[in-house]
Backbone as JSON, one array per atom type, in Angstrom:
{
  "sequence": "XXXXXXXXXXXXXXXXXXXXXXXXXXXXXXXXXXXXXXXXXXXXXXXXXXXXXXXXXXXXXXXXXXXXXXXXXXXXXXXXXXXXXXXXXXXXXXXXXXXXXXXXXXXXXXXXXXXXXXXXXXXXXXXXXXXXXXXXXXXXXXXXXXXXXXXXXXXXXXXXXXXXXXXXX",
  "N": [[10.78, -5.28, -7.51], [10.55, -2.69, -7.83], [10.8, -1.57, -10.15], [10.07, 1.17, -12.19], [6.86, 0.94, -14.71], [6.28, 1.89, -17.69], [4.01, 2.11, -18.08], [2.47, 2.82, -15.78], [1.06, 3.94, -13.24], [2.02, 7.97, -12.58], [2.31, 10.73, -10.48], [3.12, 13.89, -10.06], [3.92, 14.4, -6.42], [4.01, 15.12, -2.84], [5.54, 17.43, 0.16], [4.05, 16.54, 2.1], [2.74, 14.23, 0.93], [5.32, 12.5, 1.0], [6.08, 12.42, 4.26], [3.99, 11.09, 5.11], [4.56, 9.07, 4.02], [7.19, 7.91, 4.6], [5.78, 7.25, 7.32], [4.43, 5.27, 6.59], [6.52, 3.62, 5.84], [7.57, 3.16, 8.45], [5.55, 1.56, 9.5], [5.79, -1.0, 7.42], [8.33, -1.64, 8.48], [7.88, -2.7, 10.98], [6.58, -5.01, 10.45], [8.47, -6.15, 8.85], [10.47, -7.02, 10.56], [9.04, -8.82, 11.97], [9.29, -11.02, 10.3], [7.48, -10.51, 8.4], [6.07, -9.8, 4.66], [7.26, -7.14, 3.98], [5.72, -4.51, 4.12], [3.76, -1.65, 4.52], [1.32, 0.45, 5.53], [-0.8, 3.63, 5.84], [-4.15, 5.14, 6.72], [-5.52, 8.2, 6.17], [-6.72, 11.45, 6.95], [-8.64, 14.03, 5.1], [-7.77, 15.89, 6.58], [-5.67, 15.66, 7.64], [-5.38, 13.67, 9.86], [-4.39, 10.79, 11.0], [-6.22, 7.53, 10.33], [-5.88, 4.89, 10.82], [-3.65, 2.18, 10.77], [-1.42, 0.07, 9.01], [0.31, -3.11, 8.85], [1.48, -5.68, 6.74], [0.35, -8.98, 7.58], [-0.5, -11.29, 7.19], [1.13, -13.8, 7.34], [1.42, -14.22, 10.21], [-1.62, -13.78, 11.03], [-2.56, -16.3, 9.29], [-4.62, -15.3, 7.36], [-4.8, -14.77, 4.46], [-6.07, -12.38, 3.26], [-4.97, -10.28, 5.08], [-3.61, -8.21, 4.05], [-1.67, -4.79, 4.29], [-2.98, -2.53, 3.36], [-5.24, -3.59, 3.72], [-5.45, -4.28, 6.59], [-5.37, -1.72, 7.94], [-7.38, 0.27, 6.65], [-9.66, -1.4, 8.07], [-9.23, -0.76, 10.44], [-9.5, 2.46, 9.87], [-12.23, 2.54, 9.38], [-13.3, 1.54, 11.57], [-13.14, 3.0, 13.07], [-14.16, 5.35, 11.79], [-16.39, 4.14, 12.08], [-18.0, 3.62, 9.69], [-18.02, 1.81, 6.42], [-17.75, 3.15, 4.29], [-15.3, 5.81, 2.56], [-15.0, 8.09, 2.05], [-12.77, 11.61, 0.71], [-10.51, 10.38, 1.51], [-7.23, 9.65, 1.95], [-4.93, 6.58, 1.41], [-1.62, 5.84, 2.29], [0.5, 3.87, 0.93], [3.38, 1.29, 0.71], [3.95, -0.44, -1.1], [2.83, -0.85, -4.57], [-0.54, -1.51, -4.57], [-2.21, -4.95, -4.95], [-5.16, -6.03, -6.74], [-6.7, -7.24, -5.1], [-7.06, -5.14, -2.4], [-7.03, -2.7, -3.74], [-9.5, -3.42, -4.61], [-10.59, -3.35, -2.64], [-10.34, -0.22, -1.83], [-11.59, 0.94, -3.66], [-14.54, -0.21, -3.49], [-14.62, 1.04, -0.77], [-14.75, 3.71, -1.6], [-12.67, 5.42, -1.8], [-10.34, 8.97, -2.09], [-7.76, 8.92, -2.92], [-4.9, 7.29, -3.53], [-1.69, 6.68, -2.46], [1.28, 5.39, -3.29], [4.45, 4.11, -2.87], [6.81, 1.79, -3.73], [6.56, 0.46, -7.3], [4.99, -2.49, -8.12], [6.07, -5.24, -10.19], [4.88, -7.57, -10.65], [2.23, -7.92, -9.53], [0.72, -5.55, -9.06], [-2.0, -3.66, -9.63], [-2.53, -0.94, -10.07], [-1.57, 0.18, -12.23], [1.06, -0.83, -13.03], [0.67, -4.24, -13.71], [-2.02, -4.19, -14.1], [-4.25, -1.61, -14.23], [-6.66, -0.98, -12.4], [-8.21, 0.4, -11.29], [-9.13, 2.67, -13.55], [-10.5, 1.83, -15.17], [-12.99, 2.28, -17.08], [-16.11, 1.73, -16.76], [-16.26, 1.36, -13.97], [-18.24, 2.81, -10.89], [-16.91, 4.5, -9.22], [-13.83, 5.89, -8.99], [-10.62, 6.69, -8.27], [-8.17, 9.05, -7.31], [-4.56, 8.37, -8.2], [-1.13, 7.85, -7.15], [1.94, 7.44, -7.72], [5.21, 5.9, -7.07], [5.76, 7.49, -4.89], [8.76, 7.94, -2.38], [10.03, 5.54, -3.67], [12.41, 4.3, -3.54], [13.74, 3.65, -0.98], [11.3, 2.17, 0.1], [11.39, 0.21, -1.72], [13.47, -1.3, -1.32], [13.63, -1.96, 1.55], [11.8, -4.23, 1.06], [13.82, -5.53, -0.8], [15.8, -6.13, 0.72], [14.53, -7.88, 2.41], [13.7, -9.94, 0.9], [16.28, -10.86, -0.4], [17.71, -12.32, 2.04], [15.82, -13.91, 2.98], [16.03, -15.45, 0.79], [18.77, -16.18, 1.14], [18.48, -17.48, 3.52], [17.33, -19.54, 2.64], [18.61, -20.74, 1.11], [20.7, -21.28, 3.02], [19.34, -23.56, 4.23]],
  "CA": [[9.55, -4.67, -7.06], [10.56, -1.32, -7.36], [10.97, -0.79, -11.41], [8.69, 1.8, -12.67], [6.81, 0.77, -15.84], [5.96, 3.16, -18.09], [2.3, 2.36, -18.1], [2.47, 2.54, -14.37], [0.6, 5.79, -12.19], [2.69, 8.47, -11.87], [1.93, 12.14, -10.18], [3.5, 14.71, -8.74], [3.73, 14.24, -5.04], [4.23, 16.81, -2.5], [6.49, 17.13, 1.06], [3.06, 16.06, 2.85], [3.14, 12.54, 0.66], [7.03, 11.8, 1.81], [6.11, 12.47, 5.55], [3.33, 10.12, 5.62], [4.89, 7.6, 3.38], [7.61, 7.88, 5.83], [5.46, 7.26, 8.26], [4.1, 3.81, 6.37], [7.54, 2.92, 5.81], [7.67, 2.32, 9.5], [4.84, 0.14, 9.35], [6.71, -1.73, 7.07], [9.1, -2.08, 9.61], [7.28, -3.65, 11.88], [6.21, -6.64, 9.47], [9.87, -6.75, 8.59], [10.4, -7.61, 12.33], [8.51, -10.38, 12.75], [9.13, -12.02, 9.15], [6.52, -10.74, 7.45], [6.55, -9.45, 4.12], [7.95, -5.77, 5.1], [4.83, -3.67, 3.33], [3.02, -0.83, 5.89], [-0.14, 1.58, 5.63], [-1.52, 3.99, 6.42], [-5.14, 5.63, 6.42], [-5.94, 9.65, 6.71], [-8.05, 12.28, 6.85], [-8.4, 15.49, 4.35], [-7.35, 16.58, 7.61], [-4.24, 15.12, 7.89], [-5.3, 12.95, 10.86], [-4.37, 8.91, 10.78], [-7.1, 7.24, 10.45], [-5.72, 3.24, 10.51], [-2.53, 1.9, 10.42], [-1.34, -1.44, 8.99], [1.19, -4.08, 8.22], [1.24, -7.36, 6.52], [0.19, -9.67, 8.79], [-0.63, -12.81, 6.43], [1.47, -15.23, 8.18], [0.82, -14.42, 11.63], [-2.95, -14.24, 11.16], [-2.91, -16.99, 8.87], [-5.19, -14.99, 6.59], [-4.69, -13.97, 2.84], [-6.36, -10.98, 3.07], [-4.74, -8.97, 6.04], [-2.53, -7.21, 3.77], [-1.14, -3.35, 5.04], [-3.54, -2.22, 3.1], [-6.87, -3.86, 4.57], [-5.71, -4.04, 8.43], [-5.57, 0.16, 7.73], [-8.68, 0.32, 6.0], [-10.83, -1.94, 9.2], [-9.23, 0.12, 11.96], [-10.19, 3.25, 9.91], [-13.67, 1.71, 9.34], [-14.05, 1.14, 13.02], [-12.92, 4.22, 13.63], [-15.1, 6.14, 11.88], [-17.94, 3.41, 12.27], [-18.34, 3.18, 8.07], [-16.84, 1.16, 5.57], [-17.1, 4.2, 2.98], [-13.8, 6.74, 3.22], [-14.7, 9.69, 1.09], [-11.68, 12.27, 1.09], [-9.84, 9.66, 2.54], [-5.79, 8.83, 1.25], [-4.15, 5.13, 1.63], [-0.26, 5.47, 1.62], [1.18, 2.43, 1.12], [4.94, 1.42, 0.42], [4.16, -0.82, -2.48], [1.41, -0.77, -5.25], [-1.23, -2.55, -3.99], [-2.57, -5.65, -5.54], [-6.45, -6.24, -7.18], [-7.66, -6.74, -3.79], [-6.48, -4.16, -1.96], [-7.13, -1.65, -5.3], [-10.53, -3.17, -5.07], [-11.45, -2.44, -1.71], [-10.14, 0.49, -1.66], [-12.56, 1.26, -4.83], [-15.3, -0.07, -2.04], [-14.88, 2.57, 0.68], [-14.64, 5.42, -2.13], [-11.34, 6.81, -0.93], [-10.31, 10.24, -2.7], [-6.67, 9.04, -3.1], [-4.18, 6.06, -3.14], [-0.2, 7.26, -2.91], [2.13, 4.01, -3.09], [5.93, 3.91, -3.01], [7.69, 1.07, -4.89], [5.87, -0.06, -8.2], [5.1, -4.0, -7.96], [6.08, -5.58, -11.32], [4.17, -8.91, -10.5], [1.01, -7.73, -9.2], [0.47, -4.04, -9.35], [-2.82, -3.22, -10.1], [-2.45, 0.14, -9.9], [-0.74, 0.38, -13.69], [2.24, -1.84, -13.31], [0.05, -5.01, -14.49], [-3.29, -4.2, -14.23], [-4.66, -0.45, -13.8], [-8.18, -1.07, -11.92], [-8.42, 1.95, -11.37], [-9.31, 3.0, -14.69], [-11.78, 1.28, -15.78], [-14.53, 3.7, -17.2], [-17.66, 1.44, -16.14], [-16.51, 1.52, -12.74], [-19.2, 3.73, -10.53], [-15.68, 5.14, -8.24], [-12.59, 6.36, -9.41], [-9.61, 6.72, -7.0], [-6.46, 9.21, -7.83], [-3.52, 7.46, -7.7], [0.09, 8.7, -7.12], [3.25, 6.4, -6.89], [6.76, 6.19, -6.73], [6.76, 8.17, -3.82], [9.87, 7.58, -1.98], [10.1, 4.45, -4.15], [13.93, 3.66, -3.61], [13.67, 3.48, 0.27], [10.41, 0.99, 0.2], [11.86, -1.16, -2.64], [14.73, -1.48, -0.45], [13.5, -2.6, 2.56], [11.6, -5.14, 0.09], [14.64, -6.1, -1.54], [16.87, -6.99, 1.79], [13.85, -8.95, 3.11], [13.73, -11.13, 0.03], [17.5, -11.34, -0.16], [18.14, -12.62, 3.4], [15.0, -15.07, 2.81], [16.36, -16.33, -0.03], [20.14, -16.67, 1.64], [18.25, -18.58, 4.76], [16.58, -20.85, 2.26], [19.81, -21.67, 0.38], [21.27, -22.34, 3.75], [18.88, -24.65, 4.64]],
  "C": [[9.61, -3.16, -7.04], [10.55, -0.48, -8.64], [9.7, 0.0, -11.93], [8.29, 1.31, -14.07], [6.24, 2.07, -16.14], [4.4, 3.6, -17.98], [1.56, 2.92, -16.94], [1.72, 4.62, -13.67], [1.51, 6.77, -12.08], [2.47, 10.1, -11.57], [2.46, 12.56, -9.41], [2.85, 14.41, -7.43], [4.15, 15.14, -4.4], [4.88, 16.04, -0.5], [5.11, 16.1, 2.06], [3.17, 14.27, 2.49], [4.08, 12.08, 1.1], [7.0, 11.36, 3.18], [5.07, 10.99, 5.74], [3.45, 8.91, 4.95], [6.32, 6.75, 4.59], [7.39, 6.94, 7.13], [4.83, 5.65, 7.8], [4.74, 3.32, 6.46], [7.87, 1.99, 7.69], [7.13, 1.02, 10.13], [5.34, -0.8, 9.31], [7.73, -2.73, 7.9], [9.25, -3.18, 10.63], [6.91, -4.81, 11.45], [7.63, -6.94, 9.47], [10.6, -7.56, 9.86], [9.95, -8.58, 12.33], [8.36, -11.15, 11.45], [8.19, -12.16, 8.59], [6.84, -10.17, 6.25], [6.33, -8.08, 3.97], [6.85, -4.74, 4.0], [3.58, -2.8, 5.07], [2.02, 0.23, 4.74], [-0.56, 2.27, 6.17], [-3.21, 4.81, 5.79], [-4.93, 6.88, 6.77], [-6.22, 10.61, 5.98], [-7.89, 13.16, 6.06], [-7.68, 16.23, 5.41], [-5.63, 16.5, 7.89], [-3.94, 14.08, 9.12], [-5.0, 10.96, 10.33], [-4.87, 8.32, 11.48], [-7.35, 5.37, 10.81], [-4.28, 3.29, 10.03], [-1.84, 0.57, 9.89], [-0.21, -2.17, 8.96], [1.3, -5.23, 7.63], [1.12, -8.31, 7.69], [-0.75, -11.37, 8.23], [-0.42, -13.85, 6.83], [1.36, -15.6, 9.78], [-0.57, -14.57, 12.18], [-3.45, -15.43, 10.15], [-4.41, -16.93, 7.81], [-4.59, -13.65, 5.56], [-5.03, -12.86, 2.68], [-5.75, -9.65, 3.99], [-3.29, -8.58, 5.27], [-2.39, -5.88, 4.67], [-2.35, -2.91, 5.1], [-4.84, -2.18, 4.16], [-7.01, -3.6, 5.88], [-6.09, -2.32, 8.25], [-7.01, 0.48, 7.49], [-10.03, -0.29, 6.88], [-10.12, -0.95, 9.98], [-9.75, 1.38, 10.97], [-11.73, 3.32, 9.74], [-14.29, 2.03, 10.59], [-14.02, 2.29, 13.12], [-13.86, 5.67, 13.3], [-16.52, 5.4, 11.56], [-18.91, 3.4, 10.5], [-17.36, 3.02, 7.65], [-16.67, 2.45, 4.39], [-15.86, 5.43, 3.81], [-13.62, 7.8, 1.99], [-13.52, 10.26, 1.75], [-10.52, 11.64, 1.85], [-8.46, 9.24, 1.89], [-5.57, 7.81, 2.05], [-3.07, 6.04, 1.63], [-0.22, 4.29, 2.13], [2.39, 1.93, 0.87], [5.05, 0.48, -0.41], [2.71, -0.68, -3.2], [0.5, -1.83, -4.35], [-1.82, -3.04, -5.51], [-4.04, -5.07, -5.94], [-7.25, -6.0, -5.63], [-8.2, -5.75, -2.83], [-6.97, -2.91, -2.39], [-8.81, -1.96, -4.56], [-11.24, -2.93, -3.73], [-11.41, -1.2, -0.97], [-10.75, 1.6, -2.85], [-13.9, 1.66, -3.93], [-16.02, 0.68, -1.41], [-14.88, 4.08, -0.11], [-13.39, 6.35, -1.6], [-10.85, 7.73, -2.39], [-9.21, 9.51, -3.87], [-5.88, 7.94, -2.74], [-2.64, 6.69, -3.44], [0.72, 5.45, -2.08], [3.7, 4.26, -3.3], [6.47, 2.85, -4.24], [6.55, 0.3, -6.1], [6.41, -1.92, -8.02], [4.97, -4.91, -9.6], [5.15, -6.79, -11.8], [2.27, -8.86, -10.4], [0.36, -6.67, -8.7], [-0.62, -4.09, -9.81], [-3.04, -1.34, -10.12], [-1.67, 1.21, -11.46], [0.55, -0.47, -13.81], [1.81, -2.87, -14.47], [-1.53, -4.89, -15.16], [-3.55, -2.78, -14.07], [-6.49, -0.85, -13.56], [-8.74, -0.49, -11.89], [-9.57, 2.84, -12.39], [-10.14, 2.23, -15.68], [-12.9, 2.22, -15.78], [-15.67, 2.92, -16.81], [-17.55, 1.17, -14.83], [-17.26, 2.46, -12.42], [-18.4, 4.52, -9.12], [-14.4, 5.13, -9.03], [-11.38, 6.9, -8.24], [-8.32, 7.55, -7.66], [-5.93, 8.49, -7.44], [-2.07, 8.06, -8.29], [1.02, 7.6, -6.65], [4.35, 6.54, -7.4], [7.15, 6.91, -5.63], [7.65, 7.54, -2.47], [10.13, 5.67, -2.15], [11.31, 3.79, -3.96], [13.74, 3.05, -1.88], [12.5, 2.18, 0.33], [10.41, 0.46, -0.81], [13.1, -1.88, -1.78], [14.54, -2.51, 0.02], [12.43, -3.81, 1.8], [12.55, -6.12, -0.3], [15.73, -7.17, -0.25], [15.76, -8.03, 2.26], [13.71, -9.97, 2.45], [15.32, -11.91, 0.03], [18.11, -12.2, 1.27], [17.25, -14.04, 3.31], [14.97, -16.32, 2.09], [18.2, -16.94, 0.25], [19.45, -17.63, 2.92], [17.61, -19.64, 4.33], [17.6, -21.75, 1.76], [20.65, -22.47, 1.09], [20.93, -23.74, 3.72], [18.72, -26.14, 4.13]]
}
């Protein structure tokens, strides 16, 4: 989950992206904790304020859609009482999927910065670039790899461990 393809997004990033990818990674964290699969989010402002924060939360809410991504994307919603998010950056600590991509098309956000490229289901240029579709009526920069080794990681031990507690079993 972490190999870059070539086709795949990639843009200079800057110390500001690291800090608040950083700061998803912890997210992450927190899914990784309770056995989910270890992916965090966040939302914020041109300002630099954070606007929504998320984590996978799939198996504990028993719904498909509460990726990092989306929980981030309703608390900043609520928060600023609309679903659109002009000037608004995602980080996220892996590409996000179609869904994710597409409702983050949606809300009109400025900017999407992702960490580890997802070889499986990347929409973001891995498999799919959504993005980039010229008859879309929104366009979203998009910036990834940043601090791609660190949130492939914590990816990689959560699969490895999952797949040593299955072999136990």
């Amino acid at each position: 989950m972490v190999e870059a393809d070539a086709t795949a997004a990639v843009s200079p990033w800057t110390a500001q992206d690291a800090r608040f990818m950083t700061l998803a990674l912890e997210e992450a964290q927190a899914a990784y904790d309770i056995g989910e699969v270890p992916v965090g989010a966040l939302v914020v402002s041109a300002q630099g304020d954070i606007l929504g924060r998320g984590y996978n939360r799939t198996i504990i809410d028993h719904d498909p859609t509460a990726h990092a991504e989306i929980v981030a994307l309703r608390g900043a919603a609520r928060a600023l009482e609309n679903y659109r998010l002009p000037g608004i950056t995602v980080y996220v600590t892996l590409e996000p999927c179609v869904m994710c991509i597409g409702a983050m098309l949606h809300a009109r956000l400025a900017r999407v910065v992702f960490g580890a490229y997802d070889p499986k289901t990347g929409a973001c240029g891995s498999v799919l670039d959504v993005g980039s579709v010229p008859r879309l009526n929104h366009h979203t920069s998009v910036t990834g790899g940043v601090l791609a080794e660190p949130c492939g990681e914590l990816l990689r031990r959560f699969f490895r461990e999952r797949r040593s507690k299955e072999s136990i079993a």
